[in-house]
C-alpha positions as CSV (number, residue, x, y, z in Angstrom):
1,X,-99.5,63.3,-106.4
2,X,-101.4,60.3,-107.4
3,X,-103.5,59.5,-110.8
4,X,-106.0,57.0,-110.9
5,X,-104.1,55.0,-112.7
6,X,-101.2,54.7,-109.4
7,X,-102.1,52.2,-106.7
8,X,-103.9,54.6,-103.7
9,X,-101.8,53.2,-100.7
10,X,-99.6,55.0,-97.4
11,X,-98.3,54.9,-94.7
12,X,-97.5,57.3,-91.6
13,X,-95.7,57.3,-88.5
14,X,-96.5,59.7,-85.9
15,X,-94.9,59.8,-82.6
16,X,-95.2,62.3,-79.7
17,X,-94.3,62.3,-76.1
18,X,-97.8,60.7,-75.5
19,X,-98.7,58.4,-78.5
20,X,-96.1,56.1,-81.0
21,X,-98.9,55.5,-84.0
22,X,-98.4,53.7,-87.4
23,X,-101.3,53.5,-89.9
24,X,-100.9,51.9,-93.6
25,X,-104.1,51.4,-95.8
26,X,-104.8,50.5,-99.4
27,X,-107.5,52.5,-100.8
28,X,-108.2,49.5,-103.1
29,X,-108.0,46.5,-100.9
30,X,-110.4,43.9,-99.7
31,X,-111.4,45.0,-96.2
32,X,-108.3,43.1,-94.4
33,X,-107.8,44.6,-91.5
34,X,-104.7,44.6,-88.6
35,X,-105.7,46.5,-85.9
36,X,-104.0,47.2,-82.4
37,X,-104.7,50.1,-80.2
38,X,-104.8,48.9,-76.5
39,X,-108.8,49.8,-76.5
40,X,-110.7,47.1,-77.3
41,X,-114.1,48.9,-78.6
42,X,-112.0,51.7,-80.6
43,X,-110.4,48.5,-82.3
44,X,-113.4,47.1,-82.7
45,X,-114.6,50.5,-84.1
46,X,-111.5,50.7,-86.7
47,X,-111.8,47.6,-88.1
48,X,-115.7,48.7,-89.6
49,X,-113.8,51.1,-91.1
50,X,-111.5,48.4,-93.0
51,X,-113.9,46.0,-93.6
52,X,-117.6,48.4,-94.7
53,X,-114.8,51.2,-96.3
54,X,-113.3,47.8,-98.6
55,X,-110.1,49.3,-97.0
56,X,-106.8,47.3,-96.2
57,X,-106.0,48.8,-93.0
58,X,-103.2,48.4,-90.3
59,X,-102.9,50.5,-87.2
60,X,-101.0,50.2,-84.4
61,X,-100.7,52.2,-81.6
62,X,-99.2,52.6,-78.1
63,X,-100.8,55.8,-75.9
64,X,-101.1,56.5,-72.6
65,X,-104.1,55.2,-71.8
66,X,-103.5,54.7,-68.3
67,X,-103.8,58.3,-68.0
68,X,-106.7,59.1,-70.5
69,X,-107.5,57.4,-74.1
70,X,-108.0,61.1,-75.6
71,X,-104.7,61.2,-76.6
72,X,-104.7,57.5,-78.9
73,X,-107.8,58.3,-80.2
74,X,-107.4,61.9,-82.0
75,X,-103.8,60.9,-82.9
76,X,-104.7,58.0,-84.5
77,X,-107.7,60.0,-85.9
78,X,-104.3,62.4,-87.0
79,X,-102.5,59.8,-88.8
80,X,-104.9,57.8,-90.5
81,X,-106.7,61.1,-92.1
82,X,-103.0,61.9,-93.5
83,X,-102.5,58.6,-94.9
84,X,-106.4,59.2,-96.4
85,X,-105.4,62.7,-98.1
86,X,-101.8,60.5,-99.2
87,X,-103.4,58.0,-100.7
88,X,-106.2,59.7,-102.5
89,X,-103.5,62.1,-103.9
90,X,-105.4,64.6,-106.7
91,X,-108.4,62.4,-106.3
92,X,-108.9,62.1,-110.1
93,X,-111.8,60.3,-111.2
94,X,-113.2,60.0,-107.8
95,X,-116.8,60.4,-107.0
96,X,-116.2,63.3,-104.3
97,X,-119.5,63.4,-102.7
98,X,-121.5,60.4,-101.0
99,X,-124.3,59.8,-98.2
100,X,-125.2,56.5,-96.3
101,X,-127.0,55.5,-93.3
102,X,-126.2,52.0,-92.1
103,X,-128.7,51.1,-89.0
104,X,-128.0,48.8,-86.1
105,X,-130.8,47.4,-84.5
106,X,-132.5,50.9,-83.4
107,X,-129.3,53.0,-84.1
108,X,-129.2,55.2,-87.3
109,X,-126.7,57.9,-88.3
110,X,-126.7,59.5,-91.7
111,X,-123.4,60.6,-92.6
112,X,-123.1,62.8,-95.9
113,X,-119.2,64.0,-96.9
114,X,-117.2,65.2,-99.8
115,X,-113.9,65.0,-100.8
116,X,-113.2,68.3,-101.0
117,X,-109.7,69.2,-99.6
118,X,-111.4,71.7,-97.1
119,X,-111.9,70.2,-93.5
120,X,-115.0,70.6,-92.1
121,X,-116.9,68.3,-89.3
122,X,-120.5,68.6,-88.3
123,X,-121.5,66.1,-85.8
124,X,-124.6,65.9,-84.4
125,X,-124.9,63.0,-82.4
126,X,-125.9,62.6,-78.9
127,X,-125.7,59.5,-77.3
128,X,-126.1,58.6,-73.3
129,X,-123.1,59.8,-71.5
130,X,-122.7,56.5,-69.7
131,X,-118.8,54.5,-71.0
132,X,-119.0,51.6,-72.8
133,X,-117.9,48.7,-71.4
134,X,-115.0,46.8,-72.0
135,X,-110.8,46.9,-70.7
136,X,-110.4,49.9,-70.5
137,X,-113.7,51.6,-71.0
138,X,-114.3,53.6,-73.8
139,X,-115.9,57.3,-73.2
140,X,-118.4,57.6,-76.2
141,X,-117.1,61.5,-76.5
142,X,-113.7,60.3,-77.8
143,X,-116.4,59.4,-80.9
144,X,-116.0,63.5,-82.1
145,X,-112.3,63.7,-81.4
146,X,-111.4,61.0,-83.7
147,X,-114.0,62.3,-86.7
148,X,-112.6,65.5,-85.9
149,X,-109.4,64.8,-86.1
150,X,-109.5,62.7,-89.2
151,X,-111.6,65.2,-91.4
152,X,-108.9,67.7,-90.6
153,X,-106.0,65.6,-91.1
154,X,-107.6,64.3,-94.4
155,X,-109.6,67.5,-95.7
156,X,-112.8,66.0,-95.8
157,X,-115.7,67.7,-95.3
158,X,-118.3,65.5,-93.2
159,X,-121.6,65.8,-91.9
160,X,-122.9,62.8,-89.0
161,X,-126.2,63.1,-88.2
162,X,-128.0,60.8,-85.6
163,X,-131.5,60.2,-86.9
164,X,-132.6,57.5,-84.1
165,X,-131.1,55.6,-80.9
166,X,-131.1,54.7,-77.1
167,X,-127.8,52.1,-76.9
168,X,-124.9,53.7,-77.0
169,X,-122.5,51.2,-78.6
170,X,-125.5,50.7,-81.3
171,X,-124.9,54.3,-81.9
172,X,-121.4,54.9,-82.3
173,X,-120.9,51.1,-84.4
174,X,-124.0,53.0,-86.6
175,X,-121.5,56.1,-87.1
176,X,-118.1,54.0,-87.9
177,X,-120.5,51.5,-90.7
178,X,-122.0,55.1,-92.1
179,X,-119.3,56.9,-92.7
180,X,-117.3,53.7,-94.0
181,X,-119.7,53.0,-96.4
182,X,-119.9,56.6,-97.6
183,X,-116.4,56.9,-98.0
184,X,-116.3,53.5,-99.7
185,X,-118.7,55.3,-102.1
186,X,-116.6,58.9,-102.1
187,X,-113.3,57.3,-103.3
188,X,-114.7,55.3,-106.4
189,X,-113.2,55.9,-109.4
190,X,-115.9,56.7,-111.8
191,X,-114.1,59.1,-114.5
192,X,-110.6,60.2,-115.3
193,X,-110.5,64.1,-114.2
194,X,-110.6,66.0,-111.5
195,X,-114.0,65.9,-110.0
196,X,-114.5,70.3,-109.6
197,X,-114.8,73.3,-111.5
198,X,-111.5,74.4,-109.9
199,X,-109.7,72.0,-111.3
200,X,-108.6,70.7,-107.7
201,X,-109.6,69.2,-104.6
């Protein structure tokens, strides 16, 4: 387990018959982010992450996306959640809970969460079914597999809310800044125990 005083970094390898993924992050870094998953939006998507969260982050990843991207998206989802719940170790001093609603242009999602070692996602977003463009195209649905996937993997309990929106990538980029920011918020270290009357998260 980690303290606060420990640097909050990992790194996982996860490889399956359909997906070879590698994900490192630093917690504490500047935002630098490395990131190549063979879809350009996703990658796109990823580095908000990095750069709103104030993350170092590195993924790459090799899927079959000539057969479907499902498979890139919730492993990577998979393995960057673990290297979350790694990095954070027994959180102490961390904020635990945090809200934030980052708008593009007529897109808003409100994402609350908490960092509370029990996985929960409640996503309530909506957007037009139509792909987003790009090479390959990117099926906005993917957006709840990833979320999913990565509140599992990294026990975080997360609620996404859309408030407002009609384009779809305005949407989805809304969602990835939100929930960067709030977990750039969630992971703070603002005192030196364990942030719950439990005595663990």
């Amino acid at each position: 387990m980690n303290s606060s005083s420990q640097p909050r970094r990992a790194e996982r390898n996860r490889a399956t018959k359909e997906t070879s993924i590698r994900v490192a992050l630093d917690i504490d870094g500047t935002g630098v982010t490395d990131i190549a998953t063979g879809l350009p939006f996703f990658d796109h998507m990823l580095e908000q992450i990095g750069r709103h969260g104030g993350f170092d982050l590195t993924i790459e990843a090799r899927g079959d996306i000539e057969i479907d991207a499902h498979h890139t998206v919730e492993d990577v989802g998979i393995a960057l959640g673990a290297c979350f719940a790694e990095a954070l170790g027994d959180k102490a001093g961390v904020r635990r809970f945090a809200t934030a609603a980052c708008p593009l242009d007529e897109a808003l999602v409100d994402v609350a969460l908490d960092l509370s070692g029990r996985p929960y996602l409640h996503f309530e977003i909506d957007p037009p079914g139509v792909k987003i463009l790009g090479d390959p195209p990117f099926d906005p649905q993917l957006v709840e597999e990833f979320w999913r996937a990565f509140v599992t993997s990294a026990g975080i309990t997360m609620h996404q809310v859309l408030v407002r929106g009609k384009n779809t990538h305005h949407i989805v980029e809304s969602t990835f800044k939100s929930t960067a920011r709030a977990l750039r918020d969630a992971v703070r270290i603002e005192g030196g125990g364990i942030p719950s009357t439990k005595g663990v998260l």
